[in-house]
N, C-alpha and C positions, 0 to 999 in steps of 0.2 A: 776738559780733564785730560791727563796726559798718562796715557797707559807705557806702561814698563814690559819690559819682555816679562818681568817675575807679576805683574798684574795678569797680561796677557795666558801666562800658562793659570796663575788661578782662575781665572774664568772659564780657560778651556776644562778643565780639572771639575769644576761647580758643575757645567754644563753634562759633561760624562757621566757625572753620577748620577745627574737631576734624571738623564734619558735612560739609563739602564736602569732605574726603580721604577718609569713607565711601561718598560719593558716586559718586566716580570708582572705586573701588574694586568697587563692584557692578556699575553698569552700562558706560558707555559705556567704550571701550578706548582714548581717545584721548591723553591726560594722561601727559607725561612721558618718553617716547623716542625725543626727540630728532630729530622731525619737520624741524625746520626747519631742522638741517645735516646734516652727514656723518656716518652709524653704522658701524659695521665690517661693512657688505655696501654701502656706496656711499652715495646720497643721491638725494629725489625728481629726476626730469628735469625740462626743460625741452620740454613736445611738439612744440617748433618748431626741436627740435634734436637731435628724434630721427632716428639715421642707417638705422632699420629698425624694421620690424612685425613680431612675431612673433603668432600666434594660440595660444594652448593652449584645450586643450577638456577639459572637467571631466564625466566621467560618474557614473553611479551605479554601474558597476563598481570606483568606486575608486581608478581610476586619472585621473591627468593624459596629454594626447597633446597635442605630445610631452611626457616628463619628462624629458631629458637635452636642456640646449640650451646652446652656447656661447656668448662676446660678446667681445670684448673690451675689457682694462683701458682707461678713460675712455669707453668710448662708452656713450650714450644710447638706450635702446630703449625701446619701445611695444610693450607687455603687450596683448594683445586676449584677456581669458579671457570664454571662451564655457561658460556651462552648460547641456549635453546633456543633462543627465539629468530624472526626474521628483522629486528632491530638493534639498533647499539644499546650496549648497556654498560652500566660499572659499576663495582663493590668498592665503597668509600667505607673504611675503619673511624670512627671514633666517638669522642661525645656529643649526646643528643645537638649540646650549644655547637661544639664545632663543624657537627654536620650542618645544623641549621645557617651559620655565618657562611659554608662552603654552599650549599645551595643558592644563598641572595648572590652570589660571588657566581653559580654557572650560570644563574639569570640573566648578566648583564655581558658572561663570557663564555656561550654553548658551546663551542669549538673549543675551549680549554683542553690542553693536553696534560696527562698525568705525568709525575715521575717522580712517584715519593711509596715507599716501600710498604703504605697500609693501604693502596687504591691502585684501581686495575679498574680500566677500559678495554671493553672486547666487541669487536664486530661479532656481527651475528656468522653462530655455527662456530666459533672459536672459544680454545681456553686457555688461562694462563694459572698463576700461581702468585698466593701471598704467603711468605713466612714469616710467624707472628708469636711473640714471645708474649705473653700477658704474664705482667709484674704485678698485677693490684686486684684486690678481690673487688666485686662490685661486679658491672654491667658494662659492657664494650657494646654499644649501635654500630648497623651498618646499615648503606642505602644508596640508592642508586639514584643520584641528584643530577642527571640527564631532565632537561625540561620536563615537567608531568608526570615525571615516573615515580616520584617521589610522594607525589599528592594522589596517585593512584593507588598505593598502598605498597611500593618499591621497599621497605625497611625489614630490618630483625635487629637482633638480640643476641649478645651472649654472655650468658652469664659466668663469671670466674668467681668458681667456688677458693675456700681457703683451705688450699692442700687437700 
């Protein structure tokens, strides 16, 4: 077979794409879910249009405080998760299915890093902040899908009443 410079750049061209979707697929979780509009739990906020602070705190018992919290449809709220504990932890946003598909997914990738505007990783003694815009009535899960944390009883709830 007799490759051409124009065969030659398509293969290099195949090859670069084949390696940069293994790329994202091992490490970093940020690629592809639709970041930067509306998912079926709402879409990131705006923090200068948040109408409240809510604080949760992550311990090493497992649990989130509080885990059951309300909002209402359209409003804009400010996430303050604090973690208590002497472990890593992290507040993942979404639905029951999508947490559960991101949990098989830290299974096979613990070291997974975040950076998508509904999940936050915090060493222990640290806090950070999610601003979260809930567009849809219904039920928004969250959980901390760190190995075991999850099957420990790591989740909540919240609920988006309509207006």
């Amino acid at each position: 077979m007799k490759f051409t410079r124009s065969t030659i750049s398509q293969l290099f061209a195949m090859a670069a794409l084949a390696a940069s979707g293994a790329a994202f697929a091992a490490g970093n979780h940020a690629g592809g879910h639709g970041d930067e509009g509306e998912t079926a739990i709402g879409k990131p906020g705006v923090a200068a249009k948040a109408s409240r602070t809510i604080t949760i705190e992550m311990s090493d018992k497992m649990r989130f405080t509080p885990s059951d919290l309300t909002v209402k449809k359209g409003e804009t709220v400010r996430l303050i998760v604090k973690n208590t504990g002497q472990l890593k932890h992290e507040l993942s946003l979404g639905t029951q299915e999508e947490l559960m598909e991101h949990l098989e997914q830290m299974k096979k990738f613990p070291g997974m890093e975040h950076d998508e505007p509904g999940k936050i990783t915090l060493e222990p003694g640290k806090q950070g902040e999610i601003v979260w815009q809930f567009t849809k009535a219904g039920v928004v899960d969250f959980a901390c899908l760190l190995p075991g944390h999850y099957e420990a009883g790591m989740k909540g709830a919240i609920k988006v009443g309509r207006k």
